[in-house]
Gaussian input, Z-matrix of N, CA and C with variables (Angstrom, degrees):
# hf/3-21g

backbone

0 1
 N
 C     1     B1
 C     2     B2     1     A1
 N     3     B3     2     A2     1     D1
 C     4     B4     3     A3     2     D2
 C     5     B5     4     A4     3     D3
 N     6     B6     5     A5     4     D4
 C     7     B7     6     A6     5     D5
 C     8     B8     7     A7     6     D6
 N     9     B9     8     A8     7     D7
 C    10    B10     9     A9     8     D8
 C    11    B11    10    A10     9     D9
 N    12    B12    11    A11    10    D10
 C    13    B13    12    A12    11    D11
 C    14    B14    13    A13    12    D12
 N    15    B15    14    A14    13    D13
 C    16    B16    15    A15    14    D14
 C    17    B17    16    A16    15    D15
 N    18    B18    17    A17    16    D16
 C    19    B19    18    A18    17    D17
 C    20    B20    19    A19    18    D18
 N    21    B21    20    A20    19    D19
 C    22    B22    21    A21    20    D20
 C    23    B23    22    A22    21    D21
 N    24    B24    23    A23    22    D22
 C    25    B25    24    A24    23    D23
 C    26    B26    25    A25    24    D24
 N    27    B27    26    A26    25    D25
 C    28    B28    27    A27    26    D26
 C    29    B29    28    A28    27    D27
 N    30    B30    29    A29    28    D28
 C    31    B31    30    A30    29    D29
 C    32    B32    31    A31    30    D30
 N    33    B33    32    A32    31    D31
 C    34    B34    33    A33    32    D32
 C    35    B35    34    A34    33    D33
 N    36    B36    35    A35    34    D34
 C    37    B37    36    A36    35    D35
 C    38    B38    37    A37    36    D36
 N    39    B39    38    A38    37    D37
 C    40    B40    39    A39    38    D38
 C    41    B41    40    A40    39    D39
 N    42    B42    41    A41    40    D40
 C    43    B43    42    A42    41    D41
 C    44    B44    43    A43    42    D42
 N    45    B45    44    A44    43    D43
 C    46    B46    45    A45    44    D44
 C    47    B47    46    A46    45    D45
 N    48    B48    47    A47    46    D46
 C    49    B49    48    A48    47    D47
 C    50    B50    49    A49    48    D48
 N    51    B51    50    A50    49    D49
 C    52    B52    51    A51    50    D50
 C    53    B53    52    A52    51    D51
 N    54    B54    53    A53    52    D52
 C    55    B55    54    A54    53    D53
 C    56    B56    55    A55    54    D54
 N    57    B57    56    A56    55    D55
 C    58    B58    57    A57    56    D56
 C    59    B59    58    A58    57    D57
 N    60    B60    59    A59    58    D58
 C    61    B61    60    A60    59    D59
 C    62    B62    61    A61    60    D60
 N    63    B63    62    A62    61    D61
 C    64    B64    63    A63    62    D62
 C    65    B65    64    A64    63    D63
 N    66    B66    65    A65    64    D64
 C    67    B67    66    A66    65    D65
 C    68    B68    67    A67    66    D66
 N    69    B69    68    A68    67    D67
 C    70    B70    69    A69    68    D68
 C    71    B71    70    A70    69    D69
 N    72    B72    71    A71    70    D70
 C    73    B73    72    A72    71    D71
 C    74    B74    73    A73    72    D72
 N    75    B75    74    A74    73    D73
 C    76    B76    75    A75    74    D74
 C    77    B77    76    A76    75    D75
 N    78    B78    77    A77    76    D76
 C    79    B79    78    A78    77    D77
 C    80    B80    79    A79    78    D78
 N    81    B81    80    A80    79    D79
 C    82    B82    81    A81    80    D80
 C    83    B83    82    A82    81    D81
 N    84    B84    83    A83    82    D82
 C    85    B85    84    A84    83    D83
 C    86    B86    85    A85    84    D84
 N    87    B87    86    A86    85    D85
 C    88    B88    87    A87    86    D86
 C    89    B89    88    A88    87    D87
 N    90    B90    89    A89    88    D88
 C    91    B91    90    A90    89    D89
 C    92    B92    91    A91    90    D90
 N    93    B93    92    A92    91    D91
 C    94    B94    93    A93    92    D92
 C    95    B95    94    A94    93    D93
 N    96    B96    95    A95    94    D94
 C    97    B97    96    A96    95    D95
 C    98    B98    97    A97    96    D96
 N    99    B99    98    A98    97    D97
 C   100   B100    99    A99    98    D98
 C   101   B101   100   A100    99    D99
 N   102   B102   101   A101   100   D100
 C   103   B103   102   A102   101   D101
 C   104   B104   103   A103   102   D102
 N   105   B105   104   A104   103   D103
 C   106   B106   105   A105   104   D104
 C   107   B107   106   A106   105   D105
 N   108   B108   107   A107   106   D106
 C   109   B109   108   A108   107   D107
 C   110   B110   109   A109   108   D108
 N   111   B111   110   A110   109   D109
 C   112   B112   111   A111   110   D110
 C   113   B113   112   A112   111   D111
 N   114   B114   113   A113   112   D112
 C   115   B115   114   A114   113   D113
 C   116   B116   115   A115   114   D114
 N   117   B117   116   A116   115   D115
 C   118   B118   117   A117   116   D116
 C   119   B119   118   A118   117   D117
 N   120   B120   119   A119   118   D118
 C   121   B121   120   A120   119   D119
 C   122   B122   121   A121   120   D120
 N   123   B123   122   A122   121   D121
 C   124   B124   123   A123   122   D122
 C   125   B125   124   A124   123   D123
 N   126   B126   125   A125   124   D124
 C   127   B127   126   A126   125   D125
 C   128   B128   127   A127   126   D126
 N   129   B129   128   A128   127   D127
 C   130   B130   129   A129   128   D128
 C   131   B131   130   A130   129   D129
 N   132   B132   131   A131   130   D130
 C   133   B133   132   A132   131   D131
 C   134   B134   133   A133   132   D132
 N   135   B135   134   A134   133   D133
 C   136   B136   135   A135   134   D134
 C   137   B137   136   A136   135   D135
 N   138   B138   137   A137   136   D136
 C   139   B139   138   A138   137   D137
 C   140   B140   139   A139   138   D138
 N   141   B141   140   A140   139   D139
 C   142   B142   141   A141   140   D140
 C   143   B143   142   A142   141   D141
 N   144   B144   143   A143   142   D142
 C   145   B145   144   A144   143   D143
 C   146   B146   145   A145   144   D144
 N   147   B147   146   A146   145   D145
 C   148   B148   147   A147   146   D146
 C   149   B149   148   A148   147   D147
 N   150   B150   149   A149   148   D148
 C   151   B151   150   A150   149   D149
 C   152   B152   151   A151   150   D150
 N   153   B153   152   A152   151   D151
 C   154   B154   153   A153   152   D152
 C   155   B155   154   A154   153   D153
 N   156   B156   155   A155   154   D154
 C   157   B157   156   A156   155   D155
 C   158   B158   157   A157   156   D156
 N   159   B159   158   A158   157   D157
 C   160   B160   159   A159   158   D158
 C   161   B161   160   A160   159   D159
 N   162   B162   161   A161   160   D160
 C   163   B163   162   A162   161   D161
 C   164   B164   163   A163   162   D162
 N   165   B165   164   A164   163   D163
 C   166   B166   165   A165   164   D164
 C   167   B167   166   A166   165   D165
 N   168   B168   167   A167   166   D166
 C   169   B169   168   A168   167   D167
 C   170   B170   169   A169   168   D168
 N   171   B171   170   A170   169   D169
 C   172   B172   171   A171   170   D170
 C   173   B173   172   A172   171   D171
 N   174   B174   173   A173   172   D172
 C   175   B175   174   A174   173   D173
 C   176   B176   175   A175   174   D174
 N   177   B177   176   A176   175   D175
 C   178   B178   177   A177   176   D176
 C   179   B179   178   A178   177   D177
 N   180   B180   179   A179   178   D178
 C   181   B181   180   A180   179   D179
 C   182   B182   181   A181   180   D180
 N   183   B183   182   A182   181   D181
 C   184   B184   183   A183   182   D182
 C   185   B185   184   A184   183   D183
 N   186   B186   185   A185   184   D184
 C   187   B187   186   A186   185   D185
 C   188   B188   187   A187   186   D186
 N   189   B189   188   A188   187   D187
 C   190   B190   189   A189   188   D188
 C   191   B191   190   A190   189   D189
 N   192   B192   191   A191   190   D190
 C   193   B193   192   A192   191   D191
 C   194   B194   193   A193   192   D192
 N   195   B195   194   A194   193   D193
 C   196   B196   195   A195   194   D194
 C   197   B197   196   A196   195   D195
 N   198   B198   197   A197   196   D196
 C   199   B199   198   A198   197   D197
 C   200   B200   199   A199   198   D198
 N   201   B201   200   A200   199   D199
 C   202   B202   201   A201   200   D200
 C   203   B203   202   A202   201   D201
 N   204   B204   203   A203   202   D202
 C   205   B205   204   A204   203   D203
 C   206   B206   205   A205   204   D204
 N   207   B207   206   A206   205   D205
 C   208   B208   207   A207   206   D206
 C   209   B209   208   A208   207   D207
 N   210   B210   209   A209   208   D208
 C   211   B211   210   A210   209   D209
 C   212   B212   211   A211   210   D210
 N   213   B213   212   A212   211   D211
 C   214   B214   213   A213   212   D212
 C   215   B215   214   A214   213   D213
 N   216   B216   215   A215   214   D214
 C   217   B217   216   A216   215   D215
 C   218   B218   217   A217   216   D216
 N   219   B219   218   A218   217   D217
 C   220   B220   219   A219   218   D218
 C   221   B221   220   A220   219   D219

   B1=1.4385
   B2=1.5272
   B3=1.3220
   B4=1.6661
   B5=1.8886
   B6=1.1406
   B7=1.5981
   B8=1.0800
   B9=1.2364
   B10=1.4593
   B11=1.7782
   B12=1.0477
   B13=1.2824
   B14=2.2405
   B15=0.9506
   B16=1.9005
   B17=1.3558
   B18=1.4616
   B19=1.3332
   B20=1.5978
   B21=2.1776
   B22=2.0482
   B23=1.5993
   B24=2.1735
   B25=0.9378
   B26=1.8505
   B27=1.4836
   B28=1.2251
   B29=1.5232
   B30=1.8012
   B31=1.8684
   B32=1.7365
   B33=1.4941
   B34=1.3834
   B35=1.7265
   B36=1.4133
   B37=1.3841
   B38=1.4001
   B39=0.9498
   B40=1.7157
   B41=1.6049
   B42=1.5353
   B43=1.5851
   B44=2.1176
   B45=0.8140
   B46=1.6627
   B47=1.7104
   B48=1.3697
   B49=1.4875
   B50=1.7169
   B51=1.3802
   B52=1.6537
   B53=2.1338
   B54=1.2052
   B55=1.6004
   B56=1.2746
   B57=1.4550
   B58=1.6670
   B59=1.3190
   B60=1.4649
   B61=1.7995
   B62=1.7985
   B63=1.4277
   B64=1.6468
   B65=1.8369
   B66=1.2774
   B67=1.9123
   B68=1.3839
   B69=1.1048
   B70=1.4692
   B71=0.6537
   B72=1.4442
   B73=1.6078
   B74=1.6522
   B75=1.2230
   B76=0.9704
   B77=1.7690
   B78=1.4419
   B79=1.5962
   B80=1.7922
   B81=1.4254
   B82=1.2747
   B83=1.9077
   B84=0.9233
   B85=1.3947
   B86=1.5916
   B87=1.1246
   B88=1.0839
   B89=2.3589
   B90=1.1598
   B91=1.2256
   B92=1.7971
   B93=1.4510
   B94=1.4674
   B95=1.6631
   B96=1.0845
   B97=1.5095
   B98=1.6253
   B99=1.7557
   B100=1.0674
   B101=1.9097
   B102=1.0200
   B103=1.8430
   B104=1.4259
   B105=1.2860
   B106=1.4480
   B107=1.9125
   B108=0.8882
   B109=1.3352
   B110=1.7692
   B111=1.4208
   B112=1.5233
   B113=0.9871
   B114=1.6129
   B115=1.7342
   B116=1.3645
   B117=1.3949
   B118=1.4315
   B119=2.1351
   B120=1.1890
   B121=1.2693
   B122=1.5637
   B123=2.2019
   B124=1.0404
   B125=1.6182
   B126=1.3592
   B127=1.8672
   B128=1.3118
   B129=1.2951
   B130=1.5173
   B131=1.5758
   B132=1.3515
   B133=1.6893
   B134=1.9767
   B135=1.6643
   B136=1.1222
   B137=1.9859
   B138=1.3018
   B139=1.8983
   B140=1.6069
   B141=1.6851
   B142=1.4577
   B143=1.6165
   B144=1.2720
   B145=1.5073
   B146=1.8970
   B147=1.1659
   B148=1.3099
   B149=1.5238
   B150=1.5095
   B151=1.5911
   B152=1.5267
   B153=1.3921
   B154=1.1892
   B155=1.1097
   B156=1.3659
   B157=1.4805
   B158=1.1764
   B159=1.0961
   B160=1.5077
   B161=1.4359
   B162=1.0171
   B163=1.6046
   B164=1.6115
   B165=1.2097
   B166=2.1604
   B167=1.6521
   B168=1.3279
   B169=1.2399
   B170=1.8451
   B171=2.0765
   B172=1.8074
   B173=1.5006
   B174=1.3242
   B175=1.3855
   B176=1.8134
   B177=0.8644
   B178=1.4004
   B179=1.2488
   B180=1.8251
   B181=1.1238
   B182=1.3399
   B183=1.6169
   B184=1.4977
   B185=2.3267
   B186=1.3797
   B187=1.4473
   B188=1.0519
   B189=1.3888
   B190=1.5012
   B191=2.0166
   B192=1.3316
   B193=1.1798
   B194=1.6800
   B195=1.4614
   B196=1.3907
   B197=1.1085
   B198=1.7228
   B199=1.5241
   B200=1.1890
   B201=1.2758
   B202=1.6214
   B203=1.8418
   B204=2.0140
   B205=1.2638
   B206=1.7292
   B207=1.7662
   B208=1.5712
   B209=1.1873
   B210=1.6092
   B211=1.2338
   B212=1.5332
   B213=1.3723
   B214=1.7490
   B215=1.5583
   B216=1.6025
   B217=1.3977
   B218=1.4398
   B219=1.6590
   B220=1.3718
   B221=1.6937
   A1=111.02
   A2=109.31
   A3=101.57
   A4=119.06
   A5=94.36
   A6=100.26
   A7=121.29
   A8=126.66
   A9=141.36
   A10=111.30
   A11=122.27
   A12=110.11
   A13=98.66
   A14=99.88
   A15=92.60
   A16=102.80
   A17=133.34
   A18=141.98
   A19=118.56
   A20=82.68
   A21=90.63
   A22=123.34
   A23=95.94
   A24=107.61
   A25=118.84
   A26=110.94
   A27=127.21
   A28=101.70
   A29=102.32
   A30=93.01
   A31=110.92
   A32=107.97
   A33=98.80
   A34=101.67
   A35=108.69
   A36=104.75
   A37=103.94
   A38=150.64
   A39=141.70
   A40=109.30
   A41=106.43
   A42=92.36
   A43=73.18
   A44=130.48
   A45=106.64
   A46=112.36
   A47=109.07
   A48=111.93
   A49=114.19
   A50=92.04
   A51=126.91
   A52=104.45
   A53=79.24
   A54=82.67
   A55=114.94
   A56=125.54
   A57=137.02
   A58=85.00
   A59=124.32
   A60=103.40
   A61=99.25
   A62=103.46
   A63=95.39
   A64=104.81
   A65=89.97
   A66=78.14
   A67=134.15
   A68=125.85
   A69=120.84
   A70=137.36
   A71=140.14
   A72=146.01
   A73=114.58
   A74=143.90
   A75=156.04
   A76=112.09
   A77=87.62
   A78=92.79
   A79=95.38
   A80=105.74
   A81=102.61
   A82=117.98
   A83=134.90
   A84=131.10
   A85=104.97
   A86=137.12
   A87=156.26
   A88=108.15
   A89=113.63
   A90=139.52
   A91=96.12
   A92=82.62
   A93=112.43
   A94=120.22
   A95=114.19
   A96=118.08
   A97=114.54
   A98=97.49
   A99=85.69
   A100=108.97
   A101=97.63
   A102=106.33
   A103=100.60
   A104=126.13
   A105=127.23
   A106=97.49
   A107=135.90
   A108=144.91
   A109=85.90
   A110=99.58
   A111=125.03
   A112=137.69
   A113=117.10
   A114=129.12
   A115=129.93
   A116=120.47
   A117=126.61
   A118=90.37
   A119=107.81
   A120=106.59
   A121=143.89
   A122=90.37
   A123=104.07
   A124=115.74
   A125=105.94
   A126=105.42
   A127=123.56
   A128=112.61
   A129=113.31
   A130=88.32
   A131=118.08
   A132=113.18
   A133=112.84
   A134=94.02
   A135=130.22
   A136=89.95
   A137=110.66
   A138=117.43
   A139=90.69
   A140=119.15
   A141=85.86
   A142=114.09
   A143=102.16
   A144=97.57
   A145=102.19
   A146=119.39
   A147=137.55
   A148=93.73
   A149=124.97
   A150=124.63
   A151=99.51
   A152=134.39
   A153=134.66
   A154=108.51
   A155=136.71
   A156=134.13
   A157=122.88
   A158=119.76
   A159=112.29
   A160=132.76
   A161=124.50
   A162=153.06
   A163=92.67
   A164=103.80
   A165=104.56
   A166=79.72
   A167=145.74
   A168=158.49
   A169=104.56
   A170=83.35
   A171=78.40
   A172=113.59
   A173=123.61
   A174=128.07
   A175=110.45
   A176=121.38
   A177=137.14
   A178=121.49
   A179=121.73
   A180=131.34
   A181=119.64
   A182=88.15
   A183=119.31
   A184=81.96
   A185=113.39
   A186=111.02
   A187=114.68
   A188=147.38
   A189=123.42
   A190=98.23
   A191=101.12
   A192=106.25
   A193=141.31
   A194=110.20
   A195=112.84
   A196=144.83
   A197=108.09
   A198=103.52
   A199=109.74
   A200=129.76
   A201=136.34
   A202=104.93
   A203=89.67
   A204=98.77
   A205=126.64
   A206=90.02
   A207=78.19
   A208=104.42
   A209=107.81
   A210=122.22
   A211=95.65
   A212=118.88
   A213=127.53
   A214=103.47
   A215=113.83
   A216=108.65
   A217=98.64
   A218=102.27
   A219=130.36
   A220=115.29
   D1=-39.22
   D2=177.54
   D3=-81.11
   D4=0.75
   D5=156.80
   D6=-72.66
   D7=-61.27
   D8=156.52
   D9=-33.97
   D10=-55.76
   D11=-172.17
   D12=-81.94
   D13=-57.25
   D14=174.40
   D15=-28.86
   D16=-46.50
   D17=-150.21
   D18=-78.16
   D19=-46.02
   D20=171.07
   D21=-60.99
   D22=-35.66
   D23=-176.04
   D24=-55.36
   D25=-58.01
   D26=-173.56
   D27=-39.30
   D28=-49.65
   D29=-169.57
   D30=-89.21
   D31=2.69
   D32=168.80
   D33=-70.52
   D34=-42.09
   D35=-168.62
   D36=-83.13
   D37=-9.19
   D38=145.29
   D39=-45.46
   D40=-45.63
   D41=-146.20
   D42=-89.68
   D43=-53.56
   D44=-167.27
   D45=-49.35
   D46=-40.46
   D47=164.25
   D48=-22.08
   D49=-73.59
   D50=175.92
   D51=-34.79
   D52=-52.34
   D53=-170.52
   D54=-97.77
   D55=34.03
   D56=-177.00
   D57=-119.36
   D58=-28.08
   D59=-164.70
   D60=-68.49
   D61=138.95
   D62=170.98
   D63=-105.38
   D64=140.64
   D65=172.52
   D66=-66.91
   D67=151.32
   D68=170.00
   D69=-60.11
   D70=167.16
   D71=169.84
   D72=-69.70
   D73=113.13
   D74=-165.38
   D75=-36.70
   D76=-32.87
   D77=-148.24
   D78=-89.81
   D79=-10.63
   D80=177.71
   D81=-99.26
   D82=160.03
   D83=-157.67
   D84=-143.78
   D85=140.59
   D86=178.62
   D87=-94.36
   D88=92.97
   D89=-155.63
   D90=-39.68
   D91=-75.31
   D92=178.20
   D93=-56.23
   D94=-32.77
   D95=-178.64
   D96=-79.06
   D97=-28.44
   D98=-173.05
   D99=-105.25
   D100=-0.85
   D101=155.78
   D102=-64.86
   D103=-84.95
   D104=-157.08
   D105=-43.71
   D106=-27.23
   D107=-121.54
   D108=-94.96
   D109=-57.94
   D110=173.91
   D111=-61.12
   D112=-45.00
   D113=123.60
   D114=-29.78
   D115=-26.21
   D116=165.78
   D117=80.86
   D118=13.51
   D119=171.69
   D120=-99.09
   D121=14.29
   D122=173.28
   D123=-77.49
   D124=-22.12
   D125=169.43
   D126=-73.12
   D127=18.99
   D128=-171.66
   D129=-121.72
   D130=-27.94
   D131=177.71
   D132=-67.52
   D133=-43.78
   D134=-163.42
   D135=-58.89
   D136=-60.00
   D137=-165.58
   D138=-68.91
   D139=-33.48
   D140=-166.22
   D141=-91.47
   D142=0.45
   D143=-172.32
   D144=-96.53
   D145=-3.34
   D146=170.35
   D147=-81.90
   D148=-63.88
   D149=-171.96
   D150=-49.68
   D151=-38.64
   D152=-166.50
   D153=-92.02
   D154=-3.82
   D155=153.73
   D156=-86.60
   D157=-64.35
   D158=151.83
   D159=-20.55
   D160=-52.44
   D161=173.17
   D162=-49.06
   D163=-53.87
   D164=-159.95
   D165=-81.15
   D166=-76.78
   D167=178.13
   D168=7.59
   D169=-70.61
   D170=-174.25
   D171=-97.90
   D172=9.14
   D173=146.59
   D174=-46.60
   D175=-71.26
   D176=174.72
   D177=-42.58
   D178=-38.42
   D179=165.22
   D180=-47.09
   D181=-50.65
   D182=-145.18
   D183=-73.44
   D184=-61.79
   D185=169.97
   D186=-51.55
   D187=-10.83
   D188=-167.24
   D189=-103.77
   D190=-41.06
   D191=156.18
   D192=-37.61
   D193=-50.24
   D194=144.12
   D195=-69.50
   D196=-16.92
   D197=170.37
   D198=-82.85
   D199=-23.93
   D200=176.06
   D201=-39.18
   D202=-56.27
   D203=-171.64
   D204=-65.06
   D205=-2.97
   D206=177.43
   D207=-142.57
   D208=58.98
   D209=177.19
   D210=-150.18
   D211=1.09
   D212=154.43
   D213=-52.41
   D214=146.05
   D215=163.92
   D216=-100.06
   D217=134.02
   D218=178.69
   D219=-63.79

């Protein structure tokens, strides 16, 4: 059960995260974003910073899982 609630929690706090960004003003432009953008090399920022979430994600699994296991009484 406390998986489930850590879990709602985490994506409650993603999705308000999500919804604090305010958008910009049109007239202003982001330099870099919109180079990579044009290069088509923003999906290469985009997979690795996804590979690197993922990566910490089941790291964490993978630890919470063993501490369970050695926090079983033997």
């Amino acid at each position: 059960m406390s998986k489930i609630v850590c879990f709602a929690t985490c994506c409650l706090c993603f999705a308000l995260a999500l919804g604090a960004q305010t958008p910009e003003p049109t007239t202003t432009s982001v330099e870099m974003a919109d180079t990579l953008r044009q290069s088509g090399k923003i999906y290469v920022v985009v997979a690795s910073v996804a590979i690197i979430f993922i990566g910490i994600v089941l790291f964490l699994f993978r630890l919470e899982r063993r501490i369970q296991q050695l926090e079983r009484p033997s």
